[in-house]
C-alpha positions in Angstrom: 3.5 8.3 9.6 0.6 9.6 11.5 -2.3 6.9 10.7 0.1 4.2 12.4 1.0 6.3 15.4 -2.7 6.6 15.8 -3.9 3.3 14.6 -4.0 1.3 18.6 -6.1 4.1 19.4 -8.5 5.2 16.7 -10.5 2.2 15.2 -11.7 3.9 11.9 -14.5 2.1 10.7 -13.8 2.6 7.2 -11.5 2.3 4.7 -10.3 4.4 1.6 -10.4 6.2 -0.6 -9.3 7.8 -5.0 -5.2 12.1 -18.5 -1.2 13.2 -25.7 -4.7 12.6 -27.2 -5.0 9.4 -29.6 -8.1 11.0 -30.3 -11.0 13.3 -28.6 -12.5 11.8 -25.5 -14.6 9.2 -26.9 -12.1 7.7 -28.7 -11.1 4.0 -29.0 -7.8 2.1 -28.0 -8.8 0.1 -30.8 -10.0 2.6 -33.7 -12.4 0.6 -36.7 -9.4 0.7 -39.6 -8.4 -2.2 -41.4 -5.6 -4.6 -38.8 -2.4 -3.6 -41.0 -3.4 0.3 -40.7 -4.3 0.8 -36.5 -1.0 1.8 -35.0 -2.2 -0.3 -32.2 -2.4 -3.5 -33.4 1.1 -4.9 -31.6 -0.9 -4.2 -28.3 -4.4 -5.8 -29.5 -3.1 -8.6 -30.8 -1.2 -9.8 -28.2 -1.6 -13.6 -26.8 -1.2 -13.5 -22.8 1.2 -16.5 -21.6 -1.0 -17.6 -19.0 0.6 -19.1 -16.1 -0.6 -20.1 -12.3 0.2 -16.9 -10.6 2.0 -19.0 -7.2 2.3 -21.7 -5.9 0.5 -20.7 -3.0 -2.5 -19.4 -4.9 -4.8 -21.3 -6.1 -4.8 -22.9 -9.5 -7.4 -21.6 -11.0 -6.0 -17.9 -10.5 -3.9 -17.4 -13.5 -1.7 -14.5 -14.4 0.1 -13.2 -17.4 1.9 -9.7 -18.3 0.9 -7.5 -21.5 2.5 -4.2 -23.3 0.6 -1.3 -23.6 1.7 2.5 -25.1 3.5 4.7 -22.3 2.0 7.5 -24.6 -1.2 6.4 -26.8 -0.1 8.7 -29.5 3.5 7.6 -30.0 2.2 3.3 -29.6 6.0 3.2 -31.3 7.7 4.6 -28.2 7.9 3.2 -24.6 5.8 0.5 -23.8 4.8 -0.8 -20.1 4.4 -3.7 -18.4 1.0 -4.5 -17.3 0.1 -7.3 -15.0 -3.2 -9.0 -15.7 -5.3 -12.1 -13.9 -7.7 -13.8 -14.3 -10.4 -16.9 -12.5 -12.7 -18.4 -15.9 -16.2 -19.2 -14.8 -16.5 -22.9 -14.3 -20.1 -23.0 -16.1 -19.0 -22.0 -20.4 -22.7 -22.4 -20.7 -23.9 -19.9 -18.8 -20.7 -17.3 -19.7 -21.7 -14.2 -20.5 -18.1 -12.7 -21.2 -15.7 -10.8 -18.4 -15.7 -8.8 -14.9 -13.0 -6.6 -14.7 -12.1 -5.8 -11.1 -10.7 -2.6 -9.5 -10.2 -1.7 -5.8 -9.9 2.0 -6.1 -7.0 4.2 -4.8 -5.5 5.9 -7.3 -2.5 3.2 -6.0 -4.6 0.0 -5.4 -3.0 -3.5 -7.2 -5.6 -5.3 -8.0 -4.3 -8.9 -9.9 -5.5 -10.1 -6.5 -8.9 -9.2 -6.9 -10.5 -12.3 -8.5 -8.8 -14.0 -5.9 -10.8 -11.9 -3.3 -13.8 -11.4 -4.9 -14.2 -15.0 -5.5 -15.5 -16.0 -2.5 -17.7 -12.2 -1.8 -19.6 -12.6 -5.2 -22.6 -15.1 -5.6 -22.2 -18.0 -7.3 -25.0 -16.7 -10.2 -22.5 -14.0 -11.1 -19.4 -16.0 -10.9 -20.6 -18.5 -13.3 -21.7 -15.5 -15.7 -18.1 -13.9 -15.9 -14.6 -14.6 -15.8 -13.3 -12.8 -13.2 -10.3 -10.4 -14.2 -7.9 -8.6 -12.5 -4.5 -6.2 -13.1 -3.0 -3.4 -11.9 -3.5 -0.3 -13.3 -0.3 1.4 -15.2 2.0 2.5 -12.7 1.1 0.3 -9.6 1.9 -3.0 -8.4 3.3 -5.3 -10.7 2.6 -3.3 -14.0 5.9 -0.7 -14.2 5.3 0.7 -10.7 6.1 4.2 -9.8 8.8 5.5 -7.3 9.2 8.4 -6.0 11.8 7.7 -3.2 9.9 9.0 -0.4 10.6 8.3 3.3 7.8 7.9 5.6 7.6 11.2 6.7 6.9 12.6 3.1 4.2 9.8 3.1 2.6 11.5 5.7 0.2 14.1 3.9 -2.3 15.1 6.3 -0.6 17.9 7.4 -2.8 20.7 9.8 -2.3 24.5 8.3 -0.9 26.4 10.4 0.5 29.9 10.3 3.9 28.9 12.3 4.3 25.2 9.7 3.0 26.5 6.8 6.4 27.7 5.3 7.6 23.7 6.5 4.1 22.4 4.6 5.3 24.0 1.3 8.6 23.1 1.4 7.3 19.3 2.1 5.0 19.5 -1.0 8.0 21.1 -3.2 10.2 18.0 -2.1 7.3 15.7 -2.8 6.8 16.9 -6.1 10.8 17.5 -7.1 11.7 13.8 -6.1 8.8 12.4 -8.4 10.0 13.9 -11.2 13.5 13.4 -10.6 12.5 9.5 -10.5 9.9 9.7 -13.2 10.5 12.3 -15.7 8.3 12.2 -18.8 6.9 9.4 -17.3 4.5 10.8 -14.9 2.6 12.8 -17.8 0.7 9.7 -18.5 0.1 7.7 -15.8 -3.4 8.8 -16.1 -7.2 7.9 -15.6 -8.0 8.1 -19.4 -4.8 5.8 -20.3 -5.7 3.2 -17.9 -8.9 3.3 -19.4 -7.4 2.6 -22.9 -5.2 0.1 -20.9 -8.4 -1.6 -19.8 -9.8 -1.5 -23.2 -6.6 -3.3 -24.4 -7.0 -5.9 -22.3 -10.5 -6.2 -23.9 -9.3 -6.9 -27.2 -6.6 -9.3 -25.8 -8.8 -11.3 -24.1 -10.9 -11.2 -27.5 -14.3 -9.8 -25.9 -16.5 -7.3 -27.7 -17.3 -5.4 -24.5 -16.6 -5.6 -20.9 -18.6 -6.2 -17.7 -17.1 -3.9 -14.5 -16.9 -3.5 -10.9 -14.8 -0.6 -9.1 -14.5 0.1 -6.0 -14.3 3.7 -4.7 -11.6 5.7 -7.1 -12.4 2.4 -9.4 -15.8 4.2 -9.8 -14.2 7.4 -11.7 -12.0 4.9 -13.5 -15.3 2.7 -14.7 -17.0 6.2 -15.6 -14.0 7.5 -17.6 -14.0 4.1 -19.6 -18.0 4.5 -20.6 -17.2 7.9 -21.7 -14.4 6.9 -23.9 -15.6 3.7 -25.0 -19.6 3.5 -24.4 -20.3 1.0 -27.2 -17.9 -1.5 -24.9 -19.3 -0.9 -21.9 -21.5 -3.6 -21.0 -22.6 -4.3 -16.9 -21.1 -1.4 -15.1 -21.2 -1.8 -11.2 -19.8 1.5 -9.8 -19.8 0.9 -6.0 -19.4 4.3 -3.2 -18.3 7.0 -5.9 -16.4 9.6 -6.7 -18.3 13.0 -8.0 -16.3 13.7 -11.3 -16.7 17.3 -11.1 -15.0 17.4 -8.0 -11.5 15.1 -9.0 -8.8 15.5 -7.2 -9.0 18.7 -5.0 -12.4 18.6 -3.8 -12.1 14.2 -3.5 -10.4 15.4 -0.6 -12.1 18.8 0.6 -15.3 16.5 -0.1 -13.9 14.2 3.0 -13.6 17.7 5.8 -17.7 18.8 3.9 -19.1 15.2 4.6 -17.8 14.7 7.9 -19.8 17.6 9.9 -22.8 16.2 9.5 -21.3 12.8 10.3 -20.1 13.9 13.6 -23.1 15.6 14.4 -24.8 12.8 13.9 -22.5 11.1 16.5 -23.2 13.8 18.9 -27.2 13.3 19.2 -26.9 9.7 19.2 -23.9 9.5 22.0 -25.7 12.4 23.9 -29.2 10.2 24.1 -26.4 6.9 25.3 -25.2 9.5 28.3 -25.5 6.7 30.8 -23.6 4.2 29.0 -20.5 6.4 27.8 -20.8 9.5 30.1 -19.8 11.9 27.2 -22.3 14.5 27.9 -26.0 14.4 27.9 -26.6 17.0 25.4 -25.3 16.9 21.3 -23.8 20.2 22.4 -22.3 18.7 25.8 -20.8 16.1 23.8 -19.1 18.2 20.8 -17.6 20.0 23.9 -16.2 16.8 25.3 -14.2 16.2 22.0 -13.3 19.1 21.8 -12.0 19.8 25.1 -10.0 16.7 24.8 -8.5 18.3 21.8 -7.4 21.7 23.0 -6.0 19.3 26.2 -3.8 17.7 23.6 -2.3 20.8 21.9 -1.1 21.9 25.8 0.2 18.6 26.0 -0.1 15.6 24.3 -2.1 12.4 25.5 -0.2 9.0 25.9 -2.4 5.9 24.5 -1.7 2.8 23.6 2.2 3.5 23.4 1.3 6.6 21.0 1.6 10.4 22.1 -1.6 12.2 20.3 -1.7 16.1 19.7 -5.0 17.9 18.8 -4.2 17.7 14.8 -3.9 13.7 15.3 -6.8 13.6 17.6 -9.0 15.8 14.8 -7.5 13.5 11.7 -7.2 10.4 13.3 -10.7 10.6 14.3 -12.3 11.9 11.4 -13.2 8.8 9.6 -14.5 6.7 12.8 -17.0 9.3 13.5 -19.1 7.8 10.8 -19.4 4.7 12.7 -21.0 6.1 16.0 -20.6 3.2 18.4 -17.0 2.6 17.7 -16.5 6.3 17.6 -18.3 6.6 21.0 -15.6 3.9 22.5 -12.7 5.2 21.0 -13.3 9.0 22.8 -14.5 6.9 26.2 -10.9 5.8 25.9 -9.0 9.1 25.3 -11.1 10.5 27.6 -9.6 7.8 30.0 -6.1 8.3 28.8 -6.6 12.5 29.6 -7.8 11.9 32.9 -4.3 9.4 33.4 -7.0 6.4 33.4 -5.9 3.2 32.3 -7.2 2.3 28.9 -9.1 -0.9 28.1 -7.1 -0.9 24.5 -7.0 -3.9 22.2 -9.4 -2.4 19.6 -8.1 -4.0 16.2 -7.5 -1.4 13.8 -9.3 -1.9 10.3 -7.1 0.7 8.8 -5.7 -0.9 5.2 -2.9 0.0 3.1 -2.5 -1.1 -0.5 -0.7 -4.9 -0.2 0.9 -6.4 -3.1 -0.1 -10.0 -3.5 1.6 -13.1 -1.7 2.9 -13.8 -5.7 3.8 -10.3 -6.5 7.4 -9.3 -7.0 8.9 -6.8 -5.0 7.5 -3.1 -5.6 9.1 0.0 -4.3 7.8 0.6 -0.4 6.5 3.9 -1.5 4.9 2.7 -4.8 1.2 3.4 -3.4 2.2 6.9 -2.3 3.8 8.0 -5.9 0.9 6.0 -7.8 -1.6 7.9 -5.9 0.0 11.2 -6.2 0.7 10.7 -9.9 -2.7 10.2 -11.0 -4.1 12.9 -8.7 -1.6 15.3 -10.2 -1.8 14.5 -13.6 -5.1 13.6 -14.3 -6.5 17.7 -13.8 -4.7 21.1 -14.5 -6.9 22.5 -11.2 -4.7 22.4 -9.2 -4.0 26.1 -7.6 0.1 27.0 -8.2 0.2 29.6 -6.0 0.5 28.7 -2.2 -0.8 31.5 -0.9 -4.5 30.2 -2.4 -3.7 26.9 -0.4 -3.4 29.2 2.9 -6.6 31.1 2.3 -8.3 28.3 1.7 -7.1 26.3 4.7 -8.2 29.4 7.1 -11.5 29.4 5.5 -12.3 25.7 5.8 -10.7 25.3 9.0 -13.5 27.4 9.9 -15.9 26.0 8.2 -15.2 22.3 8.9 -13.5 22.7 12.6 -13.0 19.1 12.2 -10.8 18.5 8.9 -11.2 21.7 6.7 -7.6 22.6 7.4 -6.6 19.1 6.7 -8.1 19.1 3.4 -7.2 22.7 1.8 -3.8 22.8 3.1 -1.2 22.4 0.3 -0.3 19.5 -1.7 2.2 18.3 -4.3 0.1 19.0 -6.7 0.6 22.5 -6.3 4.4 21.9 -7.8 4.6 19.6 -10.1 6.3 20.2 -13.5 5.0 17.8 -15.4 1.0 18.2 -16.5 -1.0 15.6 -17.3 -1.1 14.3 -21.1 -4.8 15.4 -21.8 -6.8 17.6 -19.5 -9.6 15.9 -17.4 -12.6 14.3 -19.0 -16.1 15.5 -18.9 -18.5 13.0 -17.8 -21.7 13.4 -19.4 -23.0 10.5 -21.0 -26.2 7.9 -21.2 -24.7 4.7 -20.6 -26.0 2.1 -18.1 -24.5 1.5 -15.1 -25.8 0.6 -11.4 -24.8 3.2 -8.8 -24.0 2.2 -5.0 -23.8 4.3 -1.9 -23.9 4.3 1.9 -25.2 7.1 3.5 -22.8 7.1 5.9 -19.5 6.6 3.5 -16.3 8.8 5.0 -14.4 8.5 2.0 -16.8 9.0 -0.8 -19.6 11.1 1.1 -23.3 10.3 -0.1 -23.2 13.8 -2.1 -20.3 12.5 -4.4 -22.4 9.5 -5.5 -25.0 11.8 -6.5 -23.0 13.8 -8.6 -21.9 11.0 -10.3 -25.6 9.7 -10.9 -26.0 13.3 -12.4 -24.0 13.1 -14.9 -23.9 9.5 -16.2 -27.9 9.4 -17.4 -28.6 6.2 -18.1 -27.3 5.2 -14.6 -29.6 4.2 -11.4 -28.8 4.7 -8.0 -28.8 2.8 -4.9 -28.8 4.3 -1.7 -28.0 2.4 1.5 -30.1 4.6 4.1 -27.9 4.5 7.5 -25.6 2.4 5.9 -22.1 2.7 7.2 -18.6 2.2 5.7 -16.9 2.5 2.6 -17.4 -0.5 -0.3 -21.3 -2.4 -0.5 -21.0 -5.1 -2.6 -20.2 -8.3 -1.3 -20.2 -7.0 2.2 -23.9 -8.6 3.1 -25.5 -5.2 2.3 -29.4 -4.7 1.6 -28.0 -3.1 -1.9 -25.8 -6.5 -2.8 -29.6 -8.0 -4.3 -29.5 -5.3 -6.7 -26.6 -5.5 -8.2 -26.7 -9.1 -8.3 -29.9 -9.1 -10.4 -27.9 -6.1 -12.6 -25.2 -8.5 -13.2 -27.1 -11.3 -13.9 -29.7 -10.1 -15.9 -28.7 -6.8 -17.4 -31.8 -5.0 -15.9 -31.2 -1.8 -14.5 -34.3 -0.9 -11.8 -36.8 1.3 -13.2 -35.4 4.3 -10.5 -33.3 5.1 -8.7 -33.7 2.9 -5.1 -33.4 3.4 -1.2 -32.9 0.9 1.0 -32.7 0.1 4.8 -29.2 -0.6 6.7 -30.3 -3.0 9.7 -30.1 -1.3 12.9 -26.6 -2.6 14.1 -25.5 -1.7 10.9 -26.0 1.7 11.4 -24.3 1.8 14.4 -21.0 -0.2 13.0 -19.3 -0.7 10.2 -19.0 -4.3 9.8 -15.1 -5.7 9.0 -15.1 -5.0 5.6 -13.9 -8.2 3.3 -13.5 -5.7 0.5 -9.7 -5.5 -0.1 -10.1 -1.7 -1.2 -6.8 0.0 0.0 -6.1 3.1 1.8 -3.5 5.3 0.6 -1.0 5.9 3.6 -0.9 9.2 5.6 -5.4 8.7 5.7 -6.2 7.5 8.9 -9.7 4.7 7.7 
């Protein structure tokens, strides 16, 4: 798996990111018709058993499993098991109803969030809501997904290359034949729109009129799916560094090789005017030839670091997210360049790179169950995805040119490309006038600033946040000059009048800070 081969020696300074019809795309998991007549009352009607989650957790973090529809138009059929949480405010008088938590992904677990989240939020907000986790349909504890894959398969950044591309293919036909040997049927609806209706079950379990939100990353496309379906029970919507809807899934990750140009431009001029301090060339164009010396060095012959042996295509992925983060970008080629030149390197940068974790009181979940989850929901949720490879190869040429850095990473060929079973629905349109606070960094490398915009565009009664010079991937509850915003949002309902910039500090736009945010990172991304 390449991002822990690379992880001693690239400190990424952010971490990742990232749909059969009941009715059309505003419809309800729980239709107005009289109890005995909606097909699904067994789900809506359901009483949690509540019980301390572990012994090792704290009390007040209770859990409790639920059924929801495999398929939302056959609630008869196969049902799933989904694992909820939750932390009640401590203050009933000041209650305002429920937060549901996400972390993002697609393949996140999140029953642990209120767990998290309970010492990041305020104490205003946290005695407004009761704070309530699960994990989305398919992940985690809630009838996770397998697909049998070995680390290797894992391992999707793959470079295009004329002489591999015939090995790439085969890799994503493997991928995609060993899901649906495991999964079948089941993989048709392990969708964005179903986990909103899953979220909207949990709703009407819990016995609330409408919902209260906060997602992280992929989370944001999940919250903006639910106020399209379900805008009359969408209360306070926090969407936090988000995805652009018109771009889900193939261009969430052509987005990442687009946003990163700039990025490491950015880290050219501000290494080239620090030539003293790390000696990587005292021009922006001296220093983009340093790198990318030090890459061509690597495809000649690899460089040793930190126990790992880096090629060019590890070098260029591995490094793609750091760049975002100037100063620890800065170091981490000071220290390749070392390792080229057979220099000793200083090493012992701790890695920030995260990978979904299953709670201390979660049972065991297949080892690859954030892999398949991820890959599921990006391949079912669209019909976009290109079926011929040869498009994939085209398209990898041209953005390799384009973005030297990652376009060939990006547009190279996925599973998607193969796999038999479609989603149940075909993506939704968002396009709607429901409140909700939008939050971006600048500087994001997993949702780039021009993927928050789009979503802004097309949810209306939004507003918008920008962190200017802000660094890193998840805002809220990480200190940020945005987190007073929200806060008041939460609280108070009021959306601001516009849409707002405001100032990262100076060190913070230098570093990302270690995020608290337990957002994960799908393996085979390096930050």
């Amino acid at each position: 798996m390449r991002s822990s081969r690379i992880a001693s020696f690239l400190a990424a300074s952010t971490v990742a990111a990232l749909v059969p019809a009941l009715a059309p795309a505003t419809a309800s998991a729980a239709p107005a018709a009289p109890a005995a007549a909606n097909p699904l009352s067994q789900y809506l009607q359901q009483r949690p058993a509540w019980h301390r989650c572990d012994r090792e957790a704290p009390a007040t973090l209770q859990c409790a499993t639920i059924k929801v529809p495999l398929d939302y138009s056959r609630p008869d059929g196969k049902k799933l098991d989904l694992a909820i949480s939750k932390m009640k405010t401590s203050t009933r008088q000041e209650r305002r109803g429920v937060l549901l938590l996400n972390p993002g992904g697609p393949g996140g677990p999140g029953v642990d969030m209120p767990q998290f989240m309970a010492s990041e939020l305020p104490k205003s907000v946290k005695s407004k809501y009761d704070l309530v986790g699960f994990d989305p349909r398919g992940i985690g504890q809630s009838s996770p997904v397998s697909c049998g894959l070995t680390p290797e398969q894992a391992n999707w950044e793959r470079p295009y290359k004329a002489e591999t591309f015939a090995k790439d293919v085969k890799w994503a036909r493997t991928v995609a034949k060993k899901c649906d040997t495991r999964q079948g049927d089941k993989l048709r609806h392990i969708t964005t729109r179903n986990t909103a209706r899953d979220m909207d079950v949990i709703r009407a379990v819990l016995g609330e009129k409408k919902i209260s939100y906060l997602g992280y990353s992929y989370g944001t496309y999940l919250g903006a799916v639910y106020t399209q379906m379900f805008p009359k029970r969408s209360d306070r919507f926090v969407l936090d560094s988000a995805v652009d809807p018109a771009r889900i899934w193939r261009g969430m990750i052509q987005v990442w090789a687009e946003g990163t140009e700039p990025a490491f431009t950015r880290w050219t001029e501000w290494t080239a005017q620090r030539h003293s301090t790390y000696k990587l060339g005292k021009t922006p164009e001296a220093v983009r030839k340093t790198f990318y010396d030090l890459v061509a060095q690597a495809d000649r012959k690899p460089i040793e670091i930190d126990r790992a042996t880096l090629t060019g295509d590890d070098i260029r992925s591995g490094s793609r997210a750091s760049f975002f983060s100037v100063r620890e970008a800065a170091e981490s080629i000071v220290e390749l360049k070392q390792a080229a030149a057979g220099r000793p390197t200083t090493g012992g940068r701790e890695s920030r790179t995260l990978e979904p974790q299953s709670p201390s009181f979660a049972r065991a979940v297949p080892e690859d169950n954030g892999d398949a989850g991820f890959w599921t929901v990006l391949c079912a949720d669209t019909r976009n995805w290109p079926r011929d490879p040869e498009q994939y190869r085209a398209d990898a040429i041209r953005d390799k040119a384009k973005y030297p850095l990652y376009g060939d990473f990006a547009s190279n060929i996925k599973p998607c490309a193969f796999w038999k079973k479609t989603g149940s629905e075909p993506a939704t349109t968002i396009d709607n006038k429901v409140g909700a606070l939008i939050l971006q960094n600048e500087w994001d490398s997993q949702t780039p600033l021009t993927s928050g915009q789009g979503l802004r565009r097309v949810m209306k009664g939004s507003k918008m946040v920008t962190v200017a010079g802000g660094v890193g991937h998840g805002i809220y509850g990480s200190k940020s000059c945005a987190d007073k915003t929200a806060t008041a949002y939460l609280t108070t309902g009021k959306l601001p009048v516009k849409d707002l910039t405001c100032q990262a500090t100076p060190e913070a736009r230098e570093r990302a800070a270690a995020n608290p945010l337990p957002l994960p990172t799908p393996r085979g991304i390096t930050g």
